[in-house]
C-alpha positions as a Markdown table, in Angstrom:
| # | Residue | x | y | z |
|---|---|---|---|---|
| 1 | Unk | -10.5 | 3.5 | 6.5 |
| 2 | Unk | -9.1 | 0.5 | 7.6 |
| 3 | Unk | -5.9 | -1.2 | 6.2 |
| 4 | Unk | -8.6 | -3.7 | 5.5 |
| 5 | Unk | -10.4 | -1.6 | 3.5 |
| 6 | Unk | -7.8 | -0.5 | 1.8 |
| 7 | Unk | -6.3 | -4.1 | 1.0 |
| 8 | Unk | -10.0 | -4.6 | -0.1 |
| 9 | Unk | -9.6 | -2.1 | -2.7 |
| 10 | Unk | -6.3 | -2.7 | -3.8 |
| 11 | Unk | -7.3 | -6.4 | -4.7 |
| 12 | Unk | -10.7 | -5.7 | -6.5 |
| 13 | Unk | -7.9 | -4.2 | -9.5 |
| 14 | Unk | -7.7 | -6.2 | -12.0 |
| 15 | Unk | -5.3 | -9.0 | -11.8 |
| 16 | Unk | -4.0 | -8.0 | -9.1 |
| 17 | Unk | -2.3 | -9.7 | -6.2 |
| 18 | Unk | -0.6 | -9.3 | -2.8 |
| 19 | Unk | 2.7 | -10.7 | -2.1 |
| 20 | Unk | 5.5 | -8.9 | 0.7 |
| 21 | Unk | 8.3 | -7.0 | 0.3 |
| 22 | Unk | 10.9 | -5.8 | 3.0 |
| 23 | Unk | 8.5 | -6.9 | 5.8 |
| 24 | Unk | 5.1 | -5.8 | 4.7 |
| 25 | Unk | 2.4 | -6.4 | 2.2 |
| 26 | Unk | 2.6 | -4.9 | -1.2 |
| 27 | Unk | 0.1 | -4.8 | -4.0 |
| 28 | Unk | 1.4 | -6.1 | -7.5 |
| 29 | Unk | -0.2 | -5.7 | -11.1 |
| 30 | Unk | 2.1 | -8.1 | -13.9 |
| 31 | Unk | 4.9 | -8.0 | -11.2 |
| 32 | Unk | 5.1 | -4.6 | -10.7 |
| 33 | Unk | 4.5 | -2.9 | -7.1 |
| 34 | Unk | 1.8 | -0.2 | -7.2 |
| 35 | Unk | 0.7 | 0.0 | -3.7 |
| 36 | Unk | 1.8 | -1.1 | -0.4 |
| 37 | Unk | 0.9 | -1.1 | 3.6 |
| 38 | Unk | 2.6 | -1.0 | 7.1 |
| 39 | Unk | 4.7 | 1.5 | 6.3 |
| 40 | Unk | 6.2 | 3.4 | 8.0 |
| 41 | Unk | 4.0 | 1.9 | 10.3 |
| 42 | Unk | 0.4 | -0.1 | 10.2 |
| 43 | Unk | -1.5 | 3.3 | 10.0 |
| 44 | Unk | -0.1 | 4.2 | 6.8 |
| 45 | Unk | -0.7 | 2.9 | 3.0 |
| 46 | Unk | 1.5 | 4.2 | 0.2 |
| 47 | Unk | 0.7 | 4.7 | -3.7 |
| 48 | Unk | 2.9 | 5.1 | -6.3 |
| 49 | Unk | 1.7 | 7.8 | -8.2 |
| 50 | Unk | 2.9 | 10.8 | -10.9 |
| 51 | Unk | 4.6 | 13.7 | -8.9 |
| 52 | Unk | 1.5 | 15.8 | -11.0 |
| 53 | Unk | -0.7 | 13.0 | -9.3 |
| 54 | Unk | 0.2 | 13.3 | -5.8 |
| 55 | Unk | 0.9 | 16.7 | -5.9 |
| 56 | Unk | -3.4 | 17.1 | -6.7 |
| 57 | Unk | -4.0 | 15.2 | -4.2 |
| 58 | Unk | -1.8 | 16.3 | -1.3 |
| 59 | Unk | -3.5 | 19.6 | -2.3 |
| 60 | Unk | -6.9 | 18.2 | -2.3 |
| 61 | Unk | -6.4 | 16.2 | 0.5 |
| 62 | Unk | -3.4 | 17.0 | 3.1 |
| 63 | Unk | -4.7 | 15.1 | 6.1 |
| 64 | Unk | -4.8 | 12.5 | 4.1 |
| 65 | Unk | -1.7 | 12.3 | 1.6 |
| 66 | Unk | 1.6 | 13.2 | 2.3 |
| 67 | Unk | 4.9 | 12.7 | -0.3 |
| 68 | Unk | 7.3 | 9.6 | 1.1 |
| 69 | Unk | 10.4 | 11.6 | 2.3 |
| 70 | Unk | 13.8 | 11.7 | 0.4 |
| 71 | Unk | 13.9 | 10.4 | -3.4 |
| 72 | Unk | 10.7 | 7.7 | -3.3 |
| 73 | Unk | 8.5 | 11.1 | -2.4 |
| 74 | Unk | 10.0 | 13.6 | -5.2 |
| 75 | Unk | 9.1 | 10.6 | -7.7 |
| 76 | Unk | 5.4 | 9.8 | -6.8 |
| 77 | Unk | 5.5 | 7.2 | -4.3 |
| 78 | Unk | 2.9 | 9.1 | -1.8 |
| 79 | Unk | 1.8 | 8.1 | 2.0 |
| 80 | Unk | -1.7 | 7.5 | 3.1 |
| 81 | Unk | -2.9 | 8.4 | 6.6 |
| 82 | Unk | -5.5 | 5.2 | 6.6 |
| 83 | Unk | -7.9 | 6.6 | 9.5 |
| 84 | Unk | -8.1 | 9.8 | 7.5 |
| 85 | Unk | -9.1 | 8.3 | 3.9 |
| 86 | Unk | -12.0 | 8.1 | 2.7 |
| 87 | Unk | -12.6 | 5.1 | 0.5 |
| 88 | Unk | -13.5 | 6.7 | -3.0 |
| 89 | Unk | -10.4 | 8.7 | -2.5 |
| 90 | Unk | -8.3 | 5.7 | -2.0 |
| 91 | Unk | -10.0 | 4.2 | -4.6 |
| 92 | Unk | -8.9 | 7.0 | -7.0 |
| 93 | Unk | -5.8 | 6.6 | -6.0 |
| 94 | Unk | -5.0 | 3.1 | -6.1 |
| 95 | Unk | -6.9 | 2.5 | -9.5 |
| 96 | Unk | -3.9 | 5.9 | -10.8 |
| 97 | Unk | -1.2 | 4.1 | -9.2 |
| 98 | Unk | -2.7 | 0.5 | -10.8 |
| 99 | Unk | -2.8 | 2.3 | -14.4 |
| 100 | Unk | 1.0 | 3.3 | -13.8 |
| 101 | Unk | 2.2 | -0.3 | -13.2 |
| 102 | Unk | -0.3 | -2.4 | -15.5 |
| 103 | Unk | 0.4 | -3.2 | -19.0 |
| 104 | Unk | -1.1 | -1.3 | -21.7 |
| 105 | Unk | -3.6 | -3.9 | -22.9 |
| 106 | Unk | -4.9 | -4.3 | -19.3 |
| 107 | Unk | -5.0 | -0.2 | -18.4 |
| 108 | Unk | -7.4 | 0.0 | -21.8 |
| 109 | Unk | -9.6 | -3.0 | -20.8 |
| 110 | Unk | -9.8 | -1.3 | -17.2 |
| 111 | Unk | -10.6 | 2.2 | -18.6 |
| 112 | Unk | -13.6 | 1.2 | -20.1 |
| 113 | Unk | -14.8 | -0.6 | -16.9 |
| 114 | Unk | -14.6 | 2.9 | -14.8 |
| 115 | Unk | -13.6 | 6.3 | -15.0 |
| 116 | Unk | -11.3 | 6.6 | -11.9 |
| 117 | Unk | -9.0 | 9.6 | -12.5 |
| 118 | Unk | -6.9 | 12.3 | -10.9 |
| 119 | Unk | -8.0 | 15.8 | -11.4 |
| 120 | Unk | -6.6 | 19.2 | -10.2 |
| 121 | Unk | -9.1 | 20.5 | -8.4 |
| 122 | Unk | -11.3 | 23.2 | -9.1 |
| 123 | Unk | -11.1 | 27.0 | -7.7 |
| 124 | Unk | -13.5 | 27.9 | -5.4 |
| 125 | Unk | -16.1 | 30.5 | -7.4 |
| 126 | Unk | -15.1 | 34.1 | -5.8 |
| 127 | Unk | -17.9 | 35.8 | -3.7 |
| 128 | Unk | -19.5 | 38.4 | -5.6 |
| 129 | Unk | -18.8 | 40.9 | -3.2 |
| 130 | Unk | -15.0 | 39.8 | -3.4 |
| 131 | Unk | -15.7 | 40.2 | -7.6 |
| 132 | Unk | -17.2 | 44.1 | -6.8 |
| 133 | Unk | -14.6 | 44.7 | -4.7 |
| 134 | Unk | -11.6 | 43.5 | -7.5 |
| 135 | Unk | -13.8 | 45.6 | -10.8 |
| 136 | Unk | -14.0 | 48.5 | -8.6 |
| 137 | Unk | -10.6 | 48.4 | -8.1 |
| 138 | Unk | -9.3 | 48.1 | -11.6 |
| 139 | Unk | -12.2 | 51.2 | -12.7 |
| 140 | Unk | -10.0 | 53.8 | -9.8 |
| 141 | Unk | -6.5 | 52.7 | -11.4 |
């Protein structure tokens, strides 16, 4: 993913637009930042998500997301290694972070439109050797 790409994305939210703050572009929904890139440097986006949020997706994806350091990162606002990314991921992510800053009425409108939430992921299923293994186990206790 380019920062392109990801621009790209950010702007097909609804009524959403790009302005700059400190030096870079950010991404605004009703005047209210919810994404931003160049920082720390051009290869990164950022997305200002739930700590629950980013921490599924730095679990999902940890060569892709990473917590901003100090008080931003413990609150949500979560890095993302462009050339890593994959574009329904970002997507995902920037339509969670949109939903965050948006007004009510628009986040409801938007729902309806697409179904673009942030899910823990699922366990891998256990080998069913590894599930032998376990109930033999627990019968020689």
């Amino acid at each position: 993913m380019t920062a392109n790409d990801f621009r790209k994305l950010a702007l097909a939210l609804p009524e959403t637009e790009e302005r700059q703050h400190m030096d870079h572009p950010d991404f605004r929904v009703a005047g209210k930042i919810f994404a931003t890139l160049g920082y720390p440097d051009k290869s990164w986006g950022m997305v200002k998500l739930t700590p629950f949020e980013q921490e599924m997706l730095v679990e999902a994806e940890p060569a892709v997301f990473v917590p901003a350091k100090g008080a931003w990162g413990r609150q949500g606002s979560t890095t993302v290694k462009l050339k890593a990314a994959k574009k329904d991921v970002v997507r995902c992510a920037l339509a969670a972070a949109w939903r965050l800053a948006a007004p009510a009425s628009l986040t409801q409108q938007f729902s309806s439109e697409a179904n673009t939430t942030i899910e823990k992921p699922r366990a891998k299923p256990k080998k069913a050797s590894q599930q032998r293994i376990r109930r033999s186990a627990k019968r020689h206790r």
